[in-house]
N, C-alpha and C positions, 0 to 999 in steps of 0.2 A: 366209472364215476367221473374220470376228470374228462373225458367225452363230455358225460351231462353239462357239466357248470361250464364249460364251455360253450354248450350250444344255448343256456338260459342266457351267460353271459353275450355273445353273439348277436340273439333276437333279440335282446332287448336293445343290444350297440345300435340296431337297422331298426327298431322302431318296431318291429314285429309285435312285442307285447311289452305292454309298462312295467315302470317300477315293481309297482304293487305286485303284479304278476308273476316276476319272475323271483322278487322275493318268495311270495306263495310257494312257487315250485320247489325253492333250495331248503323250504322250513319243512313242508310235508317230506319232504324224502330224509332228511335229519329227524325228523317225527318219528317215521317209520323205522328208521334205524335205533333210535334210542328202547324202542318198546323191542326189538329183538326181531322184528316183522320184515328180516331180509330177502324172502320171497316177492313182498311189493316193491322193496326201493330196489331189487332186479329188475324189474319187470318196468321200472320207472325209468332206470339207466340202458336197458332197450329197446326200449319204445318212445325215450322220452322228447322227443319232437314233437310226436303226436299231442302228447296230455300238454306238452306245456302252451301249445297254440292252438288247445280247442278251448 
């Protein structure tokens, strides 16, 4: 996990993806954890390069 908010936090420092975006990212995967659904926010915290700059 602290990988991911690292790496939203990061892209967003370089401009990679905006605000908006990287908010997006740290809300869905908080999302995903509050409903019990820690299958996805795995899958988000190893992969999550990919989803957060497509």
């Amino acid at each position: 996990m602290d990988a991911f908010i690292g790496f939203v936090l990061d892209d967003y420092a370089a401009g990679e993806i905006s605000r908006d975006r990287a908010a997006g990212c740290l809300q869905h995967v908080m999302g995903v954890l509050a409903v019990g659904n820690t299958g996805e926010a795995k899958n988000w915290f190893s992969q999550g390069r990919k989803f957060i700059r497509a």
